[in-house]
C-alpha positions as CSV (number, residue, x, y, z in Angstrom):
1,X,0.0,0.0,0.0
2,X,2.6,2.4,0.6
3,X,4.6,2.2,-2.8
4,X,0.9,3.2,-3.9
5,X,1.2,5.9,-2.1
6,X,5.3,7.1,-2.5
7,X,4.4,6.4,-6.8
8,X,0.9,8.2,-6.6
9,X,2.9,11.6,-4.6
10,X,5.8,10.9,-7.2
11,X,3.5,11.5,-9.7
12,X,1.6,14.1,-8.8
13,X,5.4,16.2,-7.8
14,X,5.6,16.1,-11.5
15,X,2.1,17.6,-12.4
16,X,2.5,20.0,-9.7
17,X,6.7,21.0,-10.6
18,X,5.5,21.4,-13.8
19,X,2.3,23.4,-13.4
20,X,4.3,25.8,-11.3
21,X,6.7,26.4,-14.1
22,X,4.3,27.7,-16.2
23,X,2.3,29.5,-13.5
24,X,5.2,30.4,-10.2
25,X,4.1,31.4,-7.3
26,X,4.9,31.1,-3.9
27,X,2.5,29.0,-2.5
28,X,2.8,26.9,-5.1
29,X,6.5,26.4,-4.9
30,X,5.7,25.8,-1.4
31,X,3.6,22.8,-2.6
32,X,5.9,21.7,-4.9
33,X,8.6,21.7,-2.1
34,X,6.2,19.9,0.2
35,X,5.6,17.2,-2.4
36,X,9.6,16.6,-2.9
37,X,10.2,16.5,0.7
38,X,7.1,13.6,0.7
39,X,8.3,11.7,-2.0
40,X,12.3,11.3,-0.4
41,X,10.4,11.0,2.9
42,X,8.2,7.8,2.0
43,X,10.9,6.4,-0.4
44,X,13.3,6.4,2.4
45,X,10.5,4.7,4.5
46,X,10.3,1.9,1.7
47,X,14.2,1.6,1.3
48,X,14.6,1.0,4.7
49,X,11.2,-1.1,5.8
50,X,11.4,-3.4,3.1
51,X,14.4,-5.4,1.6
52,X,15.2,-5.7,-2.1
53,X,17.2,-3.8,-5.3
54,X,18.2,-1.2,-2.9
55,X,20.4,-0.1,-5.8
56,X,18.3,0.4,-8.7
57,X,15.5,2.2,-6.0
58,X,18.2,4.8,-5.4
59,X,19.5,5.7,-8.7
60,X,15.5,5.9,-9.9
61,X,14.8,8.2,-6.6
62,X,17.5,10.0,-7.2
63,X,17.1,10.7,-10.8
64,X,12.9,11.2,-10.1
65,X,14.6,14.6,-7.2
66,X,17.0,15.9,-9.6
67,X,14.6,16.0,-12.5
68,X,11.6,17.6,-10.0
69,X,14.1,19.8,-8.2
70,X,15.8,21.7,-11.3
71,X,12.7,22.0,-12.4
72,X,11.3,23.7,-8.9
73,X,14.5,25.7,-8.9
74,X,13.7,27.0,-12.4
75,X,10.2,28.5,-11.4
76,X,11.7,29.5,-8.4
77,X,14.2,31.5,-10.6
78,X,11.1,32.6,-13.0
79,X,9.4,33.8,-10.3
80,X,12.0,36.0,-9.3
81,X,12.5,37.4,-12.9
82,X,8.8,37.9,-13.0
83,X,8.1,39.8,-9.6
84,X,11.8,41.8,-10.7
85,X,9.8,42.7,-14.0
86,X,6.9,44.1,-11.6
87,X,9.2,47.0,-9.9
């Protein structure tokens, strides 16, 4: 039930990292943070309550946060040049 659970918030990191690129702001980078921090939180959970290819879950996790975070940082940065604009 839980890898249910850590794919289903994986997947929905992506919708949400990606509809923040497109439309920053900060509560939604908030989100998009919150949904990171979920998905390392309850793949750590599975990595360490359940044994297996501890290898290939690591490489795939970590590929899955670099992807979601550069693209997080990127709105972030958007954001920025957007409110900048504002002034």
């Amino acid at each position: 039930m839980i890898v249910l659970i850590h794919v289903l918030i994986a997947l929905a990191s992506v919708g949400v990292a990606s509809f923040v690129f497109f439309k920053p702001s900060i509560k939604r980078l908030i989100v998009s943070y919150g949904f990171i921090i979920a998905t390392v939180a309850s793949g750590t959970y599975l990595i360490v309550s359940m044994s297996g290819d501890i290898l290939r879950s690591c490489l795939t996790g970590l590929f899955y946060v670099t992807v979601v975070s550069i693209v997080t940082i990127a709105s972030h940065v958007r954001l920025r040049k957007l409110a900048a604009q504002e002034l």
